[in-house]
C-alpha positions in Angstrom: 23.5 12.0 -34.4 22.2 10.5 -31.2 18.8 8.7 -30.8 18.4 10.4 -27.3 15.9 12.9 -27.1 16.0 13.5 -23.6 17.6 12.0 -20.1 15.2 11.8 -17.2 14.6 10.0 -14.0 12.5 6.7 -14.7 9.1 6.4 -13.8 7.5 3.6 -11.8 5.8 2.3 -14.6 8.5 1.7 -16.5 9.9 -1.2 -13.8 9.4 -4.0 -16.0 10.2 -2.5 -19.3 13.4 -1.8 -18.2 14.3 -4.8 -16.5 13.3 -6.2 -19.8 15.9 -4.2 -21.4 18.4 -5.1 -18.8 18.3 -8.7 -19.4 18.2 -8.1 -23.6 21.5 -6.4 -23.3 22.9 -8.7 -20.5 22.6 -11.6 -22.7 24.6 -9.9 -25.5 27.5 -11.7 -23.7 27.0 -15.2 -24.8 29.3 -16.3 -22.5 27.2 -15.0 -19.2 24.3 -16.6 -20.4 24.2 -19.8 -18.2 25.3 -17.8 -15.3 22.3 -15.0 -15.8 19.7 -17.7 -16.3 20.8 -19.4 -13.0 20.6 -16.3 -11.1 17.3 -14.7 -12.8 17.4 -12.7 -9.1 20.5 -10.5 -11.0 18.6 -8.9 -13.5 16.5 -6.3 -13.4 15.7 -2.8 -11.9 14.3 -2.3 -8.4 11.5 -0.7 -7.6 13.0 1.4 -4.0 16.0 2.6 -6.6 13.3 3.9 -9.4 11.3 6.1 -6.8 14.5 7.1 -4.4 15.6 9.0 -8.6 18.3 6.4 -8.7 17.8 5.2 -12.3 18.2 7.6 -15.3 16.3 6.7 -18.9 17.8 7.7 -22.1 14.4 8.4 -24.4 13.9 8.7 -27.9 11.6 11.2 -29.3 8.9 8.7 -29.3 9.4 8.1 -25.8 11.2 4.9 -26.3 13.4 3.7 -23.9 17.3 3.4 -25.3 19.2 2.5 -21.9 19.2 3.2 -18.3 21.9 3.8 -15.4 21.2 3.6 -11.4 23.7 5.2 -9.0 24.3 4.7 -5.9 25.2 7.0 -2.9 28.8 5.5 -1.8 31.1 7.2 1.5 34.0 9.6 1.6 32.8 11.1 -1.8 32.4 8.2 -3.8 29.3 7.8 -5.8 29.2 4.4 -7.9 27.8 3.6 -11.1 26.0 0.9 -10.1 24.0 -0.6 -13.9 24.4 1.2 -17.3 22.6 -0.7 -19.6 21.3 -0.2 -23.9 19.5 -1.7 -26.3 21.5 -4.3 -28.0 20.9 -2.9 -31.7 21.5 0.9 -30.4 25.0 0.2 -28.9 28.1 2.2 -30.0 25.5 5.2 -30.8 26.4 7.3 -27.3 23.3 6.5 -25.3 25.6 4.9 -22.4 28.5 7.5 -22.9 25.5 10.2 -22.6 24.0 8.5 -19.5 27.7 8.4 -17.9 28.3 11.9 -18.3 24.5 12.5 -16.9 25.3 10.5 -13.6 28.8 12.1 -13.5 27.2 15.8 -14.0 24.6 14.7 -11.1 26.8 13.3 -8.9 29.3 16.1 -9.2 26.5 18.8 -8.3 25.8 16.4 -5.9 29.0 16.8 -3.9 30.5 13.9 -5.1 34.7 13.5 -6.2 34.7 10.7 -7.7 32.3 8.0 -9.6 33.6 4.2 -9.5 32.2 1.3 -11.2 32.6 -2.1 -11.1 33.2 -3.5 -14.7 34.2 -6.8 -16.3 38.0 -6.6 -18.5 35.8 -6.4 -21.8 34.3 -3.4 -21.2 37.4 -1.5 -19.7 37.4 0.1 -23.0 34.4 1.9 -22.8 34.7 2.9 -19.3 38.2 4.3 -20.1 37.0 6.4 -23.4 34.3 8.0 -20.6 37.4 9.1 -18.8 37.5 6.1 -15.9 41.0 4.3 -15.2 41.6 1.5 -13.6 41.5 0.4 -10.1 41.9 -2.4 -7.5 40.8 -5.9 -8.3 36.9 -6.7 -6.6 35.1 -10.0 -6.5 31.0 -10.6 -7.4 29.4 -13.2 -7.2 29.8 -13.9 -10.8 33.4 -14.2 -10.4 36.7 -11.6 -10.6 36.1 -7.5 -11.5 37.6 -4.7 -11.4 36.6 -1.1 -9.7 37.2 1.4 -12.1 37.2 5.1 -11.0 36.4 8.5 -12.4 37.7 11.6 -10.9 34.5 14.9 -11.0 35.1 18.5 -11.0 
């Protein structure tokens, strides 16, 4: 059974708790953990997404906050997945699989074909079991990715 009680867009207030959870569940990844504390400027949630409705909070019932996702508005049809983030100790429970198929539902009534996202090899497995395959080769700034993509509709 999930934790979620509900998906909803985040509120301003909730800036710095949920850049709080973005860096808990970045640092999951022991081996990012020198790069993330060398560039603090990659974590957290920006303000301009939170009030243009780009970030979606999975809740619990007691209004805690399990995980986030922001989109972003791409060309030719493309919408991309920009963060998905959860709570370290509430992984593998379906909050980000839930919060995928919210952005995917959204961005589908949106207009939208397809839904990208650049992910790391370790988490190709996820993205895949949400129905994403695999794409071209991308670079960051935190070294080689790849741009997954997700057919709507």
């Amino acid at each position: 059974m999930s934790p979620i009680s509900e998906i909803r867009c985040a509120l301003t207030s909730e800036q710095e708790a949920l850049s709080d959870l973005h860096r808990r569940s970045s640092y999951v990844w022991e081996e990012d953990r020198i790069q993330l504390q060398a560039h603090p400027d990659a974590l957290g949630v920006a303000w301009k997404a939170i009030v243009d409705g780009r970030v979606r909070v999975a809740a619990g019932a007691d209004g805690r906050l399990l995980g986030f996702s922001v989109w972003a508005q791409a060309t030719d049809g493309v919408c991309e997945l920009d963060d998905l983030f959860v709570e370290p100790e509430l992984m593998r429970q379906c909050i980000g699989r839930a919060l995928v198929q919210d952005v995917a539902q959204r961005a589908l009534l949106a207009g939208y074909r397809h839904l990208t996202v650049v992910a790391h090899p370790r988490n190709f497995a996820f993205y895949e079991s949400v129905g994403f395959v695999t794409g071209e080769p991308v670079s960051t700034r935190f070294g080689p990715a790849t741009r997954l993509r997700r057919a709507l509709g």
